[in-house]
N, C-alpha and C positions, 0 to 999 in steps of 0.2 A: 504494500500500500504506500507507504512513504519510503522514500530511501536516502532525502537530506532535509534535515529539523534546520530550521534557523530558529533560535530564541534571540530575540533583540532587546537589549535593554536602553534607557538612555534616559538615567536620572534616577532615583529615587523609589523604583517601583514597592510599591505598598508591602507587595501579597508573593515575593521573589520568590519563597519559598514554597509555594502551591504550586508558581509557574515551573519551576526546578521539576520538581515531582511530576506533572503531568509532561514535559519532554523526556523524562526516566521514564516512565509509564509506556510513552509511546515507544521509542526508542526501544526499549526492551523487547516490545511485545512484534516489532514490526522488524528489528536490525537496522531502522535509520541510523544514518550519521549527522551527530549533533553539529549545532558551530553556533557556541557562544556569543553575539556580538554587544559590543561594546557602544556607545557612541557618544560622544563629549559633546556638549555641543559648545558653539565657538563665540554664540551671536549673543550677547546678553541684554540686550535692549531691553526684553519685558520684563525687566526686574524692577517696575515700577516706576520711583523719580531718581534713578540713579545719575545721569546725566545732570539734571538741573541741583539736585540737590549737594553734589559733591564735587572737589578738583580735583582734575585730572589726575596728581596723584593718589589720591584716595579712590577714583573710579579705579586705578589700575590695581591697587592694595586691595579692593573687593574682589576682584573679577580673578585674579590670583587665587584669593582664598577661597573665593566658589568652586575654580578648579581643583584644587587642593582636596576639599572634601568632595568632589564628585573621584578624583582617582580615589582614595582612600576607600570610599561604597564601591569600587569598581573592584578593588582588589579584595575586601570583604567575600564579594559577589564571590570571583574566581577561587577564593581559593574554598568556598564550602561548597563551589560547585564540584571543585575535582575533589574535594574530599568525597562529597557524594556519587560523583559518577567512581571514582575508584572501587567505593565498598558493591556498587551495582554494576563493575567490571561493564561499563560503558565508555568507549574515548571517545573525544571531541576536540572540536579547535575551538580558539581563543581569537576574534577580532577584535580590531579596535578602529574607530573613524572618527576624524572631526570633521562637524560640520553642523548643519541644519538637522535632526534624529527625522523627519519626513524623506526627506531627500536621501542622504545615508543609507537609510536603511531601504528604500527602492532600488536605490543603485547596487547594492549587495544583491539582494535579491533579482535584480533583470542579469547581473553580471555571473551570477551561480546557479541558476538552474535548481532553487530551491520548492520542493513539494509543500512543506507546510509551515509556515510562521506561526512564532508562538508569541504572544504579549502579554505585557501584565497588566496593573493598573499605576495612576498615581493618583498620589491624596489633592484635593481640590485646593484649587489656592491660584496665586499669582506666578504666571510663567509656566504653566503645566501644560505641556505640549501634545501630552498625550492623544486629547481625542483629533485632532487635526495631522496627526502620525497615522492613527487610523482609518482617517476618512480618505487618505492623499493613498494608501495603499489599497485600501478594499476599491478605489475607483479608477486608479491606472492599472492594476496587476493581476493577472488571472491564475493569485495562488489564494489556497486556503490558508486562511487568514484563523487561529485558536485564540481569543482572549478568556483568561484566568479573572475570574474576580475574585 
C-alpha cells in the first residue's frame, strides 16, 4: 500500500507523539520507508509587532533565539524518534529545509515520489502556519495527505 511515509514537521507540533506512533503503525504494518522532515522556517514577519516594536538589533537577538529553540524541538523530535523507531526496528531519514513549511514541504514531496504525508497539529495562536501548510498541499498535490489530532 505505501512504500515512502513523509512525516513533516515545522514548529511546534502539539500531538508529535500520536503523529510518531501512527507513521510506526503504518510503516510497520505496510514496510514503508519513513523520512522524517524537518522545516525551519526563515520568514518571521507574523510574529506580531516585531518590526515596529523593536531595533534592529533586538529584531535580530529574537529571530536568533526563535531559531534556537525551534532546532532544540527539532532535535528533541529526532532523537525520541530514533529512539522509537530503533526499539520498532524501523529506519528512516532525517531532513531538514528552510524556508516557507507550505512550500518546503511541497517541494519534498513533488521532488520524492512520496505515497503518504503525515501531519500533526499546532496549538492556536499567532504565526501558526499550520492550516495554510495544509490547504496549499491537499490543493496542489495528489498525495494522501494523514492529519493526527
Amino acid at each position: 500500500m505505501y512504500k515512502k511515509i513523509l512525516l513533516a514537521m515545522h514548529g511546534d507540533e502539539v500531538n508529535i507523539e500520536k503523529v510518531m506512533g501512527q507513521a510506526f503503525l503504518l510503516a510497520g504494518k505496510t514496510g514503508a520507508e519513513i523520512t522524517l522532515l524537518n522545516v525551519k522556517e526563515n520568514n518571521l514577519v507574523h510574529y506580531g509587532e516585531v518590526d515596529t516594536l523593536l531595533t534592529f538589533t533586538a529584531k535580530e537577538q529574537f529571530i536568533d533565539y526563535i531559531g534556537e529553540i525551534a532546532n532544540e524541538q527539532a532535535q528533541k523530535v529526532l532523537n525520541s524518534f530514533t529512539q522509537k523507531a530503533e526499539q520498532a526496528g524501523i529506519t528512516f531519514n532525517w531532513k531538514t529545509r528552510e524556508g516557507k513549511p507550505a512550500d518546503e514541504i511541497a517541494a519534498e514531496v513533488s521532488e520524492n515520489s512520496y505515497d503518504l504525508l503525515i501531519l500533526g497539529t499546532k496549538a492556536p495562536g499567532p504565526g501558526n502556519t499550520s492550516s495554510k501548510v495544509k490547504e496549499k498541499l491537499a490543493k496542489e498535490h495528489p498525495i494522501t495527505v494523514l492529519m493526527v489530532k
